[in-house]
C-alpha positions in Angstrom: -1.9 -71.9 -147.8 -4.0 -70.1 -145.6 -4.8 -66.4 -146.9 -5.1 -63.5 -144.1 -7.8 -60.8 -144.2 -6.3 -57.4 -144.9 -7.0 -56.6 -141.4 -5.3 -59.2 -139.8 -2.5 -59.2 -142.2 -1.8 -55.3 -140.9 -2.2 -56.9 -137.3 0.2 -59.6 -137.9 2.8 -57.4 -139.4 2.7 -54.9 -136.9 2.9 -57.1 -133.9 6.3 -58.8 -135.6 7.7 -54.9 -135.9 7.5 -54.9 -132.1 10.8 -55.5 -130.1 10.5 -58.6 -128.5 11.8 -58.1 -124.9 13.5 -54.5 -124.2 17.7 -55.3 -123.4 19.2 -53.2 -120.6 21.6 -50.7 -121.7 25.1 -51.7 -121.8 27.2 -50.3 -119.0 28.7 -47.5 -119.2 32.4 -47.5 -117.0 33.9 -44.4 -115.6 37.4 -44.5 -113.9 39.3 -41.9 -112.1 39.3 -38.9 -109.6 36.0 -37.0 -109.4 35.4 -33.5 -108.6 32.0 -33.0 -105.9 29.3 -31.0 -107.1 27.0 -31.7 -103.8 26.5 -34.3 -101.8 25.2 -36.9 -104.4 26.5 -35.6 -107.7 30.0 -35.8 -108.8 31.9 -35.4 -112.1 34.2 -37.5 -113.3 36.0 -38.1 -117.2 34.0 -35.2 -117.6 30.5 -36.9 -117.0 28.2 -35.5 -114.8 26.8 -38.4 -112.3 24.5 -38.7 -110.1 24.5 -41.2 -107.5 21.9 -44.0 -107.7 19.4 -44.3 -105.2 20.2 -41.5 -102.4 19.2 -37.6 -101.9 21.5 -35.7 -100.0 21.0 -32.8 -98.4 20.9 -29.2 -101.2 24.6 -27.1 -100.5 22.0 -24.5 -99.2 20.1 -27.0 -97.2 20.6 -26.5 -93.0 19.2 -29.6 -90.5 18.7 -28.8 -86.7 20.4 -30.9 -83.9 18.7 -32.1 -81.2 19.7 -29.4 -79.2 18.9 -26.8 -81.3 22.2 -26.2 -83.3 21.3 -25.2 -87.0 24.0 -26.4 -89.0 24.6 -26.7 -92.5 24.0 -30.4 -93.4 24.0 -30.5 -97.1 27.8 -28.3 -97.2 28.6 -31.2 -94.7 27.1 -33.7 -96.7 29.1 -32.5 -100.0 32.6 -32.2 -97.9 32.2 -35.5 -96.6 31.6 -37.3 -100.1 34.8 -35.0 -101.1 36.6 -36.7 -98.4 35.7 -40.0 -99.3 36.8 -39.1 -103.0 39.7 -37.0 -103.0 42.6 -39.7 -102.7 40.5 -42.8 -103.8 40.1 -44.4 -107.6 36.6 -43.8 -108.5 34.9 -46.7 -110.7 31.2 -45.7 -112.0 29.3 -47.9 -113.7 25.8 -46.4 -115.0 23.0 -47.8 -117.8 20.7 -44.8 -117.8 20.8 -40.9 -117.6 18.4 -39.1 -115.8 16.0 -35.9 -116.8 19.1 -33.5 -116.3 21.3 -35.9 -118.8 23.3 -36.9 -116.0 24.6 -40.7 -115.6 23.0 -42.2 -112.8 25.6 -44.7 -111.5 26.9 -47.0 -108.8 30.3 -45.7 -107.6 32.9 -47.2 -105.5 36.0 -46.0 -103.9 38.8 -48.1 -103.3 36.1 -50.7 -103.1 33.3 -48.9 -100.8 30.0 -48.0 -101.7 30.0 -44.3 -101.6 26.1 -44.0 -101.8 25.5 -46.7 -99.4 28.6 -44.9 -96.9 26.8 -41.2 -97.7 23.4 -43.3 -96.2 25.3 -44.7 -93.0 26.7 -41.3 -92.2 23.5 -40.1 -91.7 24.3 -37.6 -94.7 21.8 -38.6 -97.8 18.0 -40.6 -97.1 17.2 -43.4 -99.6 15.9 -42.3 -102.9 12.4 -44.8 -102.3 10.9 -43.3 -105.5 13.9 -44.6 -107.4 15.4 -47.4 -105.6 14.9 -49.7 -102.7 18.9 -50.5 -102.5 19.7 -48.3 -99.0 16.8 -48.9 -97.0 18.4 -50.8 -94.3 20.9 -49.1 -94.7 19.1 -45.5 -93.7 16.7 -47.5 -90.9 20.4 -48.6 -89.6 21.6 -44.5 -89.3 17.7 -43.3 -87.9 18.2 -45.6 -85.4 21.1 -44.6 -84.1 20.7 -41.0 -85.0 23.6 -40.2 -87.3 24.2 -37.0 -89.2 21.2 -35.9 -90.2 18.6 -38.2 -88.1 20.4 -36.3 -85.3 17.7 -34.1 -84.9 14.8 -32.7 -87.6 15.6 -32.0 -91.0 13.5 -31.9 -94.1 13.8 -34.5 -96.7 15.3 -32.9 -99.9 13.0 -33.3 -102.1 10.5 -31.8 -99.7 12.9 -29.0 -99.0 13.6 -28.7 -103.0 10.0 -28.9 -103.0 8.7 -26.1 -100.7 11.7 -23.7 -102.6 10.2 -24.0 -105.8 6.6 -23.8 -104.8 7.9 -20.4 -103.2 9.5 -19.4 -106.2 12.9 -19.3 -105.4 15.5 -19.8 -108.5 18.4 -21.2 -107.6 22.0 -20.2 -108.6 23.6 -22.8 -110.0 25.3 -24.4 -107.7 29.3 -24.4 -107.4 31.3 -27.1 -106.7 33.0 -27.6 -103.6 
């Protein structure tokens, strides 16, 4: 029988304490009609969720046309989610929260995408710092300048940002 040093005995024990491979979390499944917060968080069987891998535009948040019209891109952006919403059967599925304990989740309506649909419009940018999933998908809106690639418009997390660093509080925002 070989004998172990007390060193390496500690060693030994502690590396069979560690967790062998980490297991995603289970998924968690939220079905119904959701209420809009803004244009990428909703609630729904009471949950507050974020949608995975887009930013839309802040309720206060205005974009500029091309022509100069300022209009207000992230009230459109919140309405237009609404719409997509209102009549459908929401299905969430999330596995993590994020820093504000919401459920980040994939949500579809009747089927749709509604992140990936909020990205086409030209009405949220790809969340790159958390996901790569609507890239194409925002390249494909640029190109052919919907909603917000219309014209200029900050990014809003720059535009979240440059209010902070000014030390603006926000209210809480209201629903829709």
């Amino acid at each position: 029988m070989t004998r172990l040093r007390p060193a390496a005995a500690v060693l030994a024990l502690g590396l069979l304490a560690l967790p062998t491979q980490a297991k995603p979390a289970e998924p968690v499944v939220l079905q119904g009609q959701a209420r809009v917060i803004d244009g990428d968080t909703l609630v729904l069987e009471g949950a507050r969720i974020r949608l995975h891998g887009i930013d839309a535009p802040e309720l206060r948040q205005r974009c500029e046309a091309d022509d100069g019209t300022v209009w207000p891109c992230g009230r459109h952006a919140a309405a237009m989610l609404a719409a997509m919403t209102e009549a459908a059967q929401l299905t969430c599925e999330g596995r993590r929260q994020d820093r504000y304990r919401r459920l980040v989740a994939i949500c579809a309506a009747s089927g749709l995408d509604v992140a990936a649909q909020m990205v086409a419009d030209g009405l949220a940018v790809a969340a790159r710092r958390y996901s790569r999933a609507y890239l194409a998908v925002e390249e494909e809106a640029r190109l052919h300048g919907r909603g917000v690639w219309s014209g200029r418009f900050d990014r809003p997390s720059d535009w979240r940002a440059v209010r902070h660093r000014a030390g603006h509080r926000a209210a809480p925002e209201k629903p829709i």
